[in-house]
C-alpha positions in Angstrom: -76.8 49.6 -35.1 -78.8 48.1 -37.8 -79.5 48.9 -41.7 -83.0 49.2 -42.7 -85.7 48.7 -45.2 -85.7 51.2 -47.8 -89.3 52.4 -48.4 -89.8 52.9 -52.0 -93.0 54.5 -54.4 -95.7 53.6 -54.3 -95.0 52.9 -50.7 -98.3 55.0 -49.4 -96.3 56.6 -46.2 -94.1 58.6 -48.1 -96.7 60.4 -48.8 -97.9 60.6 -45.0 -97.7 63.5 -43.3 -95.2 62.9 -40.5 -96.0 63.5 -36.3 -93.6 66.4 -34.6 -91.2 64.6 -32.2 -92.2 65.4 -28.1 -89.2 64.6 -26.7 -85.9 62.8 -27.2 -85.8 59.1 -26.1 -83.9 56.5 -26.2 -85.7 54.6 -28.8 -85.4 57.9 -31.1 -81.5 58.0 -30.3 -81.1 54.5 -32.1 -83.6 55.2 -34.5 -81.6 58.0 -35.8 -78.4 55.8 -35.3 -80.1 53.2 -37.7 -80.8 56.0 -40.0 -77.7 57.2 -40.6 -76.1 53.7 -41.0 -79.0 53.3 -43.5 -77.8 56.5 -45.4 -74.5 55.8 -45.4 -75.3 51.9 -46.7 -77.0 53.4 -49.5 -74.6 55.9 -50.5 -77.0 58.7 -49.6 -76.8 62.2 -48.5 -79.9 62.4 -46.5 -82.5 60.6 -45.5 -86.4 60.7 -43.9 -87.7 59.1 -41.0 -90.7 58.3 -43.0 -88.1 56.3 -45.8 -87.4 53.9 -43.3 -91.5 53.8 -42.4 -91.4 55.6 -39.2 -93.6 58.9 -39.4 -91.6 61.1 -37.4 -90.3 63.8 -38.1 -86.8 63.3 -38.0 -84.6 63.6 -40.9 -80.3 62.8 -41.3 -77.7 64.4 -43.2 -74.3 64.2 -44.4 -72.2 65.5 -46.9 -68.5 64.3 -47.7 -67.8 68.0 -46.3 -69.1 67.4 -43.1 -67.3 65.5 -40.5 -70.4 64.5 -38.3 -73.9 63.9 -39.6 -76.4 66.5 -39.1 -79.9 65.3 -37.3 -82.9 67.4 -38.0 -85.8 66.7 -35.2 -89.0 68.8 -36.1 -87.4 70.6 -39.0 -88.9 73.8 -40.4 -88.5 76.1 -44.1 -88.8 78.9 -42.5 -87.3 80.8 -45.6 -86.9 79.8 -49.7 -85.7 81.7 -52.2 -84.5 81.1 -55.8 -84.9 77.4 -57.6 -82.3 74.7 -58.1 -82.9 71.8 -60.1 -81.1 68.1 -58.9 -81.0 64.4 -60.0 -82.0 62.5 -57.0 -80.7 58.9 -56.5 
């Protein structure tokens, strides 16, 4: 596994919009390895493909809750409701 380089504004691809994932490989199994060794690293709760500077849509998560990470490939809203306001790291 490896940590990697953090993407920060004004990087230009996080505002790219990211490709939908065709199919599971084994490149995108360590990629999302990577990521979550990247999260964790930074002390983070979740993290974008496109963070890293991959545009894919792939996307990790993990709370101090959870006892495994949660890996979003192709994720959708397909409901909001209500507003919540948070301080992002």
């Amino acid at each position: 596994m490896a940590i990697l380089d953090m993407r920060l504004l004004p990087d230009p691809i996080l505002r790219m919009q990211a490709k939908k994932v065709a199919k599971v490989t084994p490149q995108l199994k360590t990629l999302v390895e990577n990521m979550i060794q990247t999260m964790r690293d930074q002390q983070g709760v979740g993290l974008a493909a496109n963070q890293i500077g991959s545009l894919q849509k792939v996307a990790v998560i993990e709370t101090p809750e959870m006892e495994e990470p949660l890996v979003l490939i192709n994720p959708e809203i397909m409901k909001k409701e209500g507003e919540r306001e948070v301080v992002e790291g």
